[in-house]
C-alpha positions as CSV (number, residue, x, y, z in Angstrom):
1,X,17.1,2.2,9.6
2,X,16.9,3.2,13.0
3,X,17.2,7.2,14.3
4,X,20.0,6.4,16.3
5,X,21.2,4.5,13.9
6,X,20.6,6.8,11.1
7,X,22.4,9.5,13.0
8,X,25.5,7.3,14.0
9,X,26.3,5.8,10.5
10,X,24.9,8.5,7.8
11,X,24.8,11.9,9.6
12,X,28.0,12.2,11.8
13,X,30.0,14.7,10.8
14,X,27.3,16.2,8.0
15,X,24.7,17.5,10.8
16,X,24.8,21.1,9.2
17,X,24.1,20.2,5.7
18,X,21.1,17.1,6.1
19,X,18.9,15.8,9.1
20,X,16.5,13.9,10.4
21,X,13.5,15.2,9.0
22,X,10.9,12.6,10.1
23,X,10.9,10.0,12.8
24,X,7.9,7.7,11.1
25,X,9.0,4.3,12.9
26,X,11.1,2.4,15.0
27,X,13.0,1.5,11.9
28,X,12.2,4.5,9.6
29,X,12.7,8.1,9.3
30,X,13.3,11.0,6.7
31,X,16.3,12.9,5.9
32,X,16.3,16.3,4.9
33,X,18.7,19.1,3.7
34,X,21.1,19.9,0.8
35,X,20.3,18.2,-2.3
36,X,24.2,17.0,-3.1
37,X,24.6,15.6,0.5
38,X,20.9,13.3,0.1
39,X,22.4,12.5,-3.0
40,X,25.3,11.2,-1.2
41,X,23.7,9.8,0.9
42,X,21.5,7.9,-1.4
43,X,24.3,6.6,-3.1
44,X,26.2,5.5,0.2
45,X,23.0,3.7,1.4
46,X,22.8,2.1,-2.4
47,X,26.7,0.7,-2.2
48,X,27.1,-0.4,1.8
49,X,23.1,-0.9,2.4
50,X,21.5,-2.5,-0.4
51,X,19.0,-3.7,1.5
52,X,17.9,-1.0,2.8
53,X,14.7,0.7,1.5
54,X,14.9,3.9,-0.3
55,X,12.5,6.4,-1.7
56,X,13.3,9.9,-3.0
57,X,10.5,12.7,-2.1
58,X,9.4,15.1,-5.0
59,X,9.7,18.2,-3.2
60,X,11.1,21.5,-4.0
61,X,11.9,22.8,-0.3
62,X,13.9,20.9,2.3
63,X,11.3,21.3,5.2
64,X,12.3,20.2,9.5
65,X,15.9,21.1,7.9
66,X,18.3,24.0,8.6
67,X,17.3,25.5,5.0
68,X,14.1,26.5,6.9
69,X,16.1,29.1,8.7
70,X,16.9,31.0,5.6
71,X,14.4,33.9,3.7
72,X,13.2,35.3,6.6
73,X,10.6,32.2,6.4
74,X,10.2,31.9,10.6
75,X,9.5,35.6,10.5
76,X,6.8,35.7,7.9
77,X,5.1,32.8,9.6
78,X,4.9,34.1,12.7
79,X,3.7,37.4,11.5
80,X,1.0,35.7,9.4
81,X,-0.2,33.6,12.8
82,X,0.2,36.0,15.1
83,X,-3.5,36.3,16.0
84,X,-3.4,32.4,16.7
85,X,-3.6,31.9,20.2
86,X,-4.1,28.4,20.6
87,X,-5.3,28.1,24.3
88,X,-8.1,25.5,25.4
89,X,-11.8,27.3,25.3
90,X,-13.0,28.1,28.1
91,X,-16.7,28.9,26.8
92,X,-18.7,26.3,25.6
93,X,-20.9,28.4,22.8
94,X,-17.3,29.2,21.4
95,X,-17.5,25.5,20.7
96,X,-18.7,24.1,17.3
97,X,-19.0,20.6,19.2
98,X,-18.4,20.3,23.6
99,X,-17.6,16.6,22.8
100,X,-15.2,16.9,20.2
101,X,-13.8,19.9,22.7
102,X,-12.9,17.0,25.2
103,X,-11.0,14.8,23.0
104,X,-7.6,13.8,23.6
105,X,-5.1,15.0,20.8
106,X,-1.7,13.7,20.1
107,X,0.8,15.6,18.4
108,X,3.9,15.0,16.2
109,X,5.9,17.6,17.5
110,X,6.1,17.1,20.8
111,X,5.8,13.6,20.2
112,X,3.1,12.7,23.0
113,X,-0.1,13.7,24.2
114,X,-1.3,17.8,23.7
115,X,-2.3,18.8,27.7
116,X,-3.9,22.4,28.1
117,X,-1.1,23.7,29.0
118,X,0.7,23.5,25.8
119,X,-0.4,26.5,23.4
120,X,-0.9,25.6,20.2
121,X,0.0,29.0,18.4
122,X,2.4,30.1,15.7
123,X,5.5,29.4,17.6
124,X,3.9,25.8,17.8
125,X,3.3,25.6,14.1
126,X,7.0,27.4,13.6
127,X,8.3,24.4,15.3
128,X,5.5,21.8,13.3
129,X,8.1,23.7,9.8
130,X,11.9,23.9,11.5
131,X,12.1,20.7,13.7
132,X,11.9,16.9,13.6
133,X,8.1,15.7,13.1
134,X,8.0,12.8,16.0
135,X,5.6,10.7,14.1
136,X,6.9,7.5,16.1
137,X,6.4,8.5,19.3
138,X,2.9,10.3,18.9
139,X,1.9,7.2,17.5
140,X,3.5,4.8,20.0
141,X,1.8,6.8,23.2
142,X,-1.9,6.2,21.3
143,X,-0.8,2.4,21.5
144,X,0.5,2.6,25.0
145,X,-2.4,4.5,26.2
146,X,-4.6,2.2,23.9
147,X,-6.6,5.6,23.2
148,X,-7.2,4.2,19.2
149,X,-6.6,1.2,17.3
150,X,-8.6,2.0,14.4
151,X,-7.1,4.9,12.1
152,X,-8.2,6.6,9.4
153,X,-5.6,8.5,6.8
154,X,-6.8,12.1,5.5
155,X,-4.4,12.4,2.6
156,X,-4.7,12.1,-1.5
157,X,-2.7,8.6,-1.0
158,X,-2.3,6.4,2.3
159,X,1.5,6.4,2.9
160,X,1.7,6.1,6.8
161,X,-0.1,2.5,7.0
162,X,3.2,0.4,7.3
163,X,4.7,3.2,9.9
164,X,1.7,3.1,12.0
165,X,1.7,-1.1,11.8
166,X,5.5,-1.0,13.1
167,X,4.8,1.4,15.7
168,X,2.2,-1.0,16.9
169,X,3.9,-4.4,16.9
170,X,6.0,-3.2,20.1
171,X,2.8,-3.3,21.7
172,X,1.6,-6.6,20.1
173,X,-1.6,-4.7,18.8
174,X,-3.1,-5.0,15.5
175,X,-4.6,-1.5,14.1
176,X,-7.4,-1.2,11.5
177,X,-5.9,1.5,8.9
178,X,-8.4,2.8,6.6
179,X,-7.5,5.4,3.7
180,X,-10.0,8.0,2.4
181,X,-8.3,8.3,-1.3
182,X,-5.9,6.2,-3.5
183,X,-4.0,6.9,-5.8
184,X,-5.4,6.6,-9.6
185,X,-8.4,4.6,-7.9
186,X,-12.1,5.7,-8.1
187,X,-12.7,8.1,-5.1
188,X,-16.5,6.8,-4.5
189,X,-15.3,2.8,-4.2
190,X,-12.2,3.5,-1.7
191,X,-14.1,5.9,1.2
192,X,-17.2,3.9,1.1
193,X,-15.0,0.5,1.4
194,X,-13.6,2.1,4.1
195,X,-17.0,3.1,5.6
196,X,-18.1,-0.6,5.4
197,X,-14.5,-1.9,7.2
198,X,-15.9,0.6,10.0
199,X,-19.1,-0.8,10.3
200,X,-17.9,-4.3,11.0
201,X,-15.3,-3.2,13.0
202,X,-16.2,-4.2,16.6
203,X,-13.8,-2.2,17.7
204,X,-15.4,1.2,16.3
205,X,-18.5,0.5,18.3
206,X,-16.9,-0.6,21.5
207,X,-14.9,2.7,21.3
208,X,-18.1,4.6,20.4
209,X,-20.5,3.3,23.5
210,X,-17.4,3.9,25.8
211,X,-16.4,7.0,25.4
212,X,-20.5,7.8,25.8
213,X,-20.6,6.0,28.7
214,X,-23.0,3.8,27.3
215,X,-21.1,0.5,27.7
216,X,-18.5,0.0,30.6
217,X,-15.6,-1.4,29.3
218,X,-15.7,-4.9,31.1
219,X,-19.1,-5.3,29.6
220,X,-17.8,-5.2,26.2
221,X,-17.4,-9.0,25.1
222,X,-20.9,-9.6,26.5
223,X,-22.6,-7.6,24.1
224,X,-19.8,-7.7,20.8
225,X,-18.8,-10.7,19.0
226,X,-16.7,-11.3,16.0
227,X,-19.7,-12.1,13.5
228,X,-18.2,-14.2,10.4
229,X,-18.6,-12.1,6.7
230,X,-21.7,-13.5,4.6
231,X,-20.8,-17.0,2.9
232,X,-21.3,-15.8,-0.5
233,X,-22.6,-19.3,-2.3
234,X,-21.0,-18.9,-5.9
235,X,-23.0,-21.9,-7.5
236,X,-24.5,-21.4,-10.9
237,X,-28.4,-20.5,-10.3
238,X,-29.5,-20.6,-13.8
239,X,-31.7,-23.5,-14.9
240,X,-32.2,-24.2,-18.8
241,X,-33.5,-26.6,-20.5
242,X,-31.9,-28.9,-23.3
243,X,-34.1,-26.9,-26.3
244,X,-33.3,-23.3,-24.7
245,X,-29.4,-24.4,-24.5
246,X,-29.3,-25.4,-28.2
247,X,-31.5,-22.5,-29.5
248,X,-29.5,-20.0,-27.5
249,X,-26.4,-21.1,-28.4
250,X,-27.9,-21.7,-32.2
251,X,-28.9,-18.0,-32.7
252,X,-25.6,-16.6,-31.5
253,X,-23.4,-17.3,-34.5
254,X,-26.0,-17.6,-37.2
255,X,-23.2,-18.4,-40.0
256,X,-19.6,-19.1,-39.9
257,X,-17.1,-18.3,-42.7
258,X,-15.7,-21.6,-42.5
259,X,-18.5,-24.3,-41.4
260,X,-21.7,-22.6,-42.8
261,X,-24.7,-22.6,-41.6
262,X,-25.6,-23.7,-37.6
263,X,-28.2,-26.8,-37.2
264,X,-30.9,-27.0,-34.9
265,X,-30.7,-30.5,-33.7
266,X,-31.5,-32.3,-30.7
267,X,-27.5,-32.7,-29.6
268,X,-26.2,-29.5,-27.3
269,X,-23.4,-30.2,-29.5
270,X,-23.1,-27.9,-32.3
271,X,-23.6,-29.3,-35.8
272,X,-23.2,-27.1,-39.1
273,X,-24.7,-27.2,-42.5
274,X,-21.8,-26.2,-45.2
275,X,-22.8,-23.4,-47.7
């Protein structure tokens, strides 16, 4: 469902006991807040939306939700980042990298683009704990800046795919969406499968020679192409004669409790000799 949606239907009238916890799509979010109003809310969306998908998070604490203001827990925080300050760096040995320094970071809780100007310090990550993450609309200003179309999920299993893919198809865009773990799947095979969808990816390498000024961007199409996978040729490759056939076959079941004994005989049919 929709936010506005969401908050017109399911949250009027109930604002100080749940919320909108996540804005993750156009037609997504997460609610947050007391445990018998989302289980009230569950059930409503179960008897007058049954179409409408559902998933319950296994969390113990209510987080972007009023609950937040209880236990002192904005004062601890900002006591334990107090010494964060947050503010662009100004020298560049304080750097570990000068070109990762000039990236352009988007954030989900202002929903946009991160300028200088915008400290990123503990009231920043008090706000990141008490208020709405704004997932949607970071992602949807990448697409309308068409800053990334490739993206690659840090997390022990890729749940933001589908919410990135609908923040994209306002912008008729495609993205590449690549996860680094899954779920009850070997570690090894999912990153480096994801390594190798990055290394075919035109688009990774456009990106890279652009943003190094190696490649202008309207010289892109004369130097990329979409190259077709390898044609893998699944035909049988093993040649065998008649003799090698029967003998093979001959010496694998050298007696049978039934039939007896297997014959060596010039037929690749298999002929038996009974015990």
């Amino acid at each position: 469902m929709r936010e506005e949606e969401v908050k017109e239907k399911l949250l009027k009238g109930i604002e100080h006991l749940a919320c909108i916890a996540v804005v993750n799509s156009p037609r997504s979010v997460t609610l947050s807040g007391d445990e018998k109003t989302i289980d009230d809310l569950e059930q409503m969306l179960s008897t007058f939306h049954p179409n409408v998908f559902k998933a319950r998070l296994r969390i113990e604490n209510a987080f972007h939700s009023y609950q937040m203001d209880r236990f002192d827990v904005e004062k601890e925080l900002l006591s334990s980042l107090s010494d964060i300050r947050g503010l662009p760096l100004k020298d560049p040995k304080q750097m570990f990298n000068q070109k990762c320094a000039e990236a352009r970071l988007y954030s989900s809780v202002i929903g946009g683009e991160l300028s200088d100007k915008i400290p990123v310090d503990a009231h920043y990550w008090w706000t990141n704990v008490r208020h709405a993450v704004r997932f949607r609309d970071a992602v949807a200003s990448i697409a309308q800046n068409n800053d990334a179309t490739i993206f690659l999920e840090l997390s022990p299993h890729p749940v933001l795919a589908t919410s990135i893919r609908e923040c994209y198809e306002s912008a008729n865009q495609q993205p590449l969406i690549l996860p680094t773990l899954k779920r009850k799947e070997n570690e090894q095979i999912t990153i480096l499968t994801s390594l190798a969808q990055l290394t075919i990816s035109p688009d990774i390498w456009q990106q890279y020679f652009r943003t190094r000024n190696i490649l202008s961007s309207n010289e892109d199409e004369a130097y990329f192409d979409d190259f077709p996978l390898y044609a893998f040729q699944l035909s049988s490759c093993w040649y065998e004669s008649k003799e090698s056939v029967i003998k093979r076959l001959a010496n694998r079941i050298q007696t049978h409790p039934l039939l007896g004994v297997r014959q060596l005989s010039g037929q690749t049919t298999a002929t038996w000799r009974s015990l």
